[in-house]
Residue frames relative to the residue before (quaternion, step in Angstrom):
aa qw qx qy qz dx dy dz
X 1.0000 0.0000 0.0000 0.0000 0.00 0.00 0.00
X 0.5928 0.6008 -0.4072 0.3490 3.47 1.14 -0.12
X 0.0231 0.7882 -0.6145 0.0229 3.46 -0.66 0.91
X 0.3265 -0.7400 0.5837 -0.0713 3.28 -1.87 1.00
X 0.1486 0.8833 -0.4439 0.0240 3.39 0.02 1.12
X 0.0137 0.7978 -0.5895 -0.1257 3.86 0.17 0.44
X 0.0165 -0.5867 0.7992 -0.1292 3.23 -1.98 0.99
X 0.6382 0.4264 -0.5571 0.3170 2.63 -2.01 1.33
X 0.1808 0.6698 -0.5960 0.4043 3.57 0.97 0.73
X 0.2779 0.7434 -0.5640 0.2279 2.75 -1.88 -0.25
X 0.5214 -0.7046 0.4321 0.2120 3.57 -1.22 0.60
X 0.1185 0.8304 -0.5223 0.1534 3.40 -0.38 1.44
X 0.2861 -0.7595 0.5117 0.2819 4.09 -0.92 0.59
X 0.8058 -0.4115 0.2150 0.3675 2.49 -2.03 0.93
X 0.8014 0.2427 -0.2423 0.4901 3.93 -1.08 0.74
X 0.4431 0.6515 -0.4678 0.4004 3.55 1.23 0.37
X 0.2969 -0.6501 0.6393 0.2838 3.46 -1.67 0.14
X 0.1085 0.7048 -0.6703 -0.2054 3.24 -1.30 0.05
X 0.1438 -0.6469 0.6874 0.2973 4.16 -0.96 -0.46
X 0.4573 -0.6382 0.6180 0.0403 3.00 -1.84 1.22
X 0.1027 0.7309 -0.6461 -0.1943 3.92 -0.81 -0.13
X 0.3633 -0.5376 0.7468 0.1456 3.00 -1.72 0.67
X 0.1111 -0.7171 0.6879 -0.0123 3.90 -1.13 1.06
X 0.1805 -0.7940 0.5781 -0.0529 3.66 -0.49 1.58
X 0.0872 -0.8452 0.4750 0.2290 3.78 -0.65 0.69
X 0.6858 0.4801 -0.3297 0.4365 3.02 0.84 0.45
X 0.6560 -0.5327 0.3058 0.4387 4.14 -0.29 0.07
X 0.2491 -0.8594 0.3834 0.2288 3.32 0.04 1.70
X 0.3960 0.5959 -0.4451 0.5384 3.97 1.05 -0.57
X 0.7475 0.2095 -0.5400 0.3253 4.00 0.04 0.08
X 0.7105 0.3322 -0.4905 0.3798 3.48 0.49 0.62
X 0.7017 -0.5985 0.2581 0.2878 3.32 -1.57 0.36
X 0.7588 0.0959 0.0030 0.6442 3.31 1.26 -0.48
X 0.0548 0.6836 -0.7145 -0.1382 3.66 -1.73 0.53
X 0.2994 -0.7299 0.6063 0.1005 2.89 -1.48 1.19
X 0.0731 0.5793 -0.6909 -0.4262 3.07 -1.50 -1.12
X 0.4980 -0.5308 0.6796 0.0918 2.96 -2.49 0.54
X 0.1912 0.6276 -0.7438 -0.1276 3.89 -1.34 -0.21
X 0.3135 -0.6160 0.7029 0.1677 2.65 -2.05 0.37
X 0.4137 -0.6847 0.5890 0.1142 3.36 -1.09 0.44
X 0.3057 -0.8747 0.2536 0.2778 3.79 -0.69 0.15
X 0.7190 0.0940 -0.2665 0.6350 2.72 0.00 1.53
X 0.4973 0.5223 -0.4396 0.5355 3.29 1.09 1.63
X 0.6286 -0.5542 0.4023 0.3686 3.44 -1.08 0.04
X 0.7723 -0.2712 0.5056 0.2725 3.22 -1.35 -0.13
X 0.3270 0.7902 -0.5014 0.1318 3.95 -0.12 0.51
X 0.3705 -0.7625 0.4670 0.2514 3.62 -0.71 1.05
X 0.4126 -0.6661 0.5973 0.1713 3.63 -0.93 1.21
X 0.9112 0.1524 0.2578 0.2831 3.31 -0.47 -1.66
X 0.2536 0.7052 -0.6567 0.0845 4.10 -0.68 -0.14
X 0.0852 0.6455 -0.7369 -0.1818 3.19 -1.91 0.61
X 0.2042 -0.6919 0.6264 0.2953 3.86 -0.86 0.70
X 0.8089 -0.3160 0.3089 0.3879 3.22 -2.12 0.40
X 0.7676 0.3939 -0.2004 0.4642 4.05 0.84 -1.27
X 0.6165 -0.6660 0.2847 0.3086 3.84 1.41 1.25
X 0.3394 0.5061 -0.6596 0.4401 3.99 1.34 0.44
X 0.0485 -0.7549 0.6504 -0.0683 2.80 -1.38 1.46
X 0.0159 0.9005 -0.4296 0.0652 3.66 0.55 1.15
X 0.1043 -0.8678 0.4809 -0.0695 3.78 -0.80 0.90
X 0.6018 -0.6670 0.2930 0.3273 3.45 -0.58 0.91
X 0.7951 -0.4551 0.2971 0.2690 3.34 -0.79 0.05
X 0.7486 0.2732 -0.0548 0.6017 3.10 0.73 -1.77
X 0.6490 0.3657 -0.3893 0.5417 3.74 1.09 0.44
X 0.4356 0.7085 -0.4563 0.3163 3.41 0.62 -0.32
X 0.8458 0.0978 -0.2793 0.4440 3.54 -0.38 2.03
X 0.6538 0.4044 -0.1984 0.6080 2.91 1.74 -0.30
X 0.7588 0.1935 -0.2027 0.5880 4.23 0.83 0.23
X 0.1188 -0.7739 0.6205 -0.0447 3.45 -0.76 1.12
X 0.1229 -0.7381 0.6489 0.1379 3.74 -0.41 1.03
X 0.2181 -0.7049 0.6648 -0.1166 3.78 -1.34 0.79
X 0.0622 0.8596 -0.5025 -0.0692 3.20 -1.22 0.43
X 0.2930 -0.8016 0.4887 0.1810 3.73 -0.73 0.30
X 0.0950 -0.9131 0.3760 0.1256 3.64 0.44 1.12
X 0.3211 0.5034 -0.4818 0.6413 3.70 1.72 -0.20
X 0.8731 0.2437 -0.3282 0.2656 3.97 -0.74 -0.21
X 0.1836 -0.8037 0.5240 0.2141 3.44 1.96 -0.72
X 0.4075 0.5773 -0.5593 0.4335 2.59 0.98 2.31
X 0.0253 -0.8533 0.5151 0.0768 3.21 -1.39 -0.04
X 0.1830 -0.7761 0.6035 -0.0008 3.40 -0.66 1.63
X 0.3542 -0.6165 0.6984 0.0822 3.10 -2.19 0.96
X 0.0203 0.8611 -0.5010 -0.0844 3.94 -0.18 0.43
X 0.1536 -0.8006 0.5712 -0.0955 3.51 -0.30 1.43
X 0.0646 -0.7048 0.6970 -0.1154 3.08 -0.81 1.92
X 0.9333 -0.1028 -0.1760 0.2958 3.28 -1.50 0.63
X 0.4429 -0.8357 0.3091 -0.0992 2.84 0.81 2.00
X 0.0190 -0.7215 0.6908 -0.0436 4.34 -0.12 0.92
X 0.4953 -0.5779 0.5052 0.4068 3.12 -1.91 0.72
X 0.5040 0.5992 -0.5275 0.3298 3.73 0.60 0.33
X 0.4779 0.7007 -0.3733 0.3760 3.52 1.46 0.15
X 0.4224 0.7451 -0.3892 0.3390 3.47 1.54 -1.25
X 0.5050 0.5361 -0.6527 0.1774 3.18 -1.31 0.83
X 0.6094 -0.4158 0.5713 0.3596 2.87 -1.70 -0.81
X 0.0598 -0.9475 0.2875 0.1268 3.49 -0.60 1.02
X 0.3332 -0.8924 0.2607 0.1571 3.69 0.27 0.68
X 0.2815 -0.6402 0.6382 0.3219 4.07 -0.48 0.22
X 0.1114 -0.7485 0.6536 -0.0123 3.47 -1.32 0.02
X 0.0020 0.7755 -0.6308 0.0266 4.28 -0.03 0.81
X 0.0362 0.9119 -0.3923 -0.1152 3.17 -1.17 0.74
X 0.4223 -0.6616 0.4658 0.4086 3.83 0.77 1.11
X 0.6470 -0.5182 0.5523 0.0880 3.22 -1.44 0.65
X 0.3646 -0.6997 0.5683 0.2335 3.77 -0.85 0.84
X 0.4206 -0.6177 0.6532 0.1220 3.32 -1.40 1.05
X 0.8338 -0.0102 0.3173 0.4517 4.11 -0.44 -0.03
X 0.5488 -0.3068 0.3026 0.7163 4.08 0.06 -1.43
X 0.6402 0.4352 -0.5744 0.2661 3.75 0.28 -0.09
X 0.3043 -0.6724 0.6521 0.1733 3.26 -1.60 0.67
X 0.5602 -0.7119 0.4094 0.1083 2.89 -1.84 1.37
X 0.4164 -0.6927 0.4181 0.4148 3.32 -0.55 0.91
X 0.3322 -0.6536 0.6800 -0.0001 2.99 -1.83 0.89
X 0.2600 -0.8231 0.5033 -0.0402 3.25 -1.63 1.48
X 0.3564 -0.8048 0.4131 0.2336 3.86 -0.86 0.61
X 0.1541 -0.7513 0.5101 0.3894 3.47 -1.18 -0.87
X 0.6495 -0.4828 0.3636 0.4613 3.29 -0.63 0.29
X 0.7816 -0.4144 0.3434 0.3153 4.03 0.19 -0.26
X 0.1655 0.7451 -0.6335 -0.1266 3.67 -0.98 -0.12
X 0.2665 -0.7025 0.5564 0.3549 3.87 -0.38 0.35
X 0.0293 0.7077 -0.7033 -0.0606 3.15 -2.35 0.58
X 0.1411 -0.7505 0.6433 -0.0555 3.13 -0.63 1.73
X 0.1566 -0.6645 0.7300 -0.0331 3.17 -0.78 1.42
X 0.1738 0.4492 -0.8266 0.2912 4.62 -0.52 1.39
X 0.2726 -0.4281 0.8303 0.2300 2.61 -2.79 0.00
């Protein structure tokens, strides 16, 4: 029943801002951590972003000062905010929820379907 929807892609130039949201149907605080992901085309998979429930809020590198992830737990949302925006930003962009670990079992973990961000002038 858990579902992930992100919106707010979209076409934006180089030094623009835009903010993603990630819509959760189910009560984000029960999992330990939301991220986001992007893909690039014809690139892998690369983690962007995560906050967990206990506020470690860690960020990639090549965003680091320039995307702030946030969340609203009364709405069991979650936003990515992307300021001065490079076409090296382009991708596809992904939510990501992860259930909490039990002992050694890991919690299962959920996707969304995508939002695009084309960063051209």
């Amino acid at each position: 029943q858990v579902q992930l929807v992100e919106s707010g892609g979209g076409l934006v130039q180089p030094g623009g801002s835009l903010t993603l949201t990630c819509q959760v149907s189910t009560n984000i605080l029960d999992f330990y951590a939301m991220g986001w992901y992007r893909q690039a085309a014809g690139k892998v998979r690369e983690w962007v972003a995560q906050i967990t429930t206990a506020d470690f809020i860690p960020v990639e590198d090549s965003v680091k000062g320039r995307f702030t992830i946030s969340r609203d737990s009364d709405k069991n949302t979650v936003y990515l905010q992307m300021n001065s925006l490079k076409p090296t930003d382009t991708a596809v962009y992904y939510c990501h929820a992860q259930e909490p670990w039990v002992a050694l079992t890991r919690g299962r973990e959920y996707w969304g379907q995508g939002t695009q961000v084309t960063v051209s002038s």
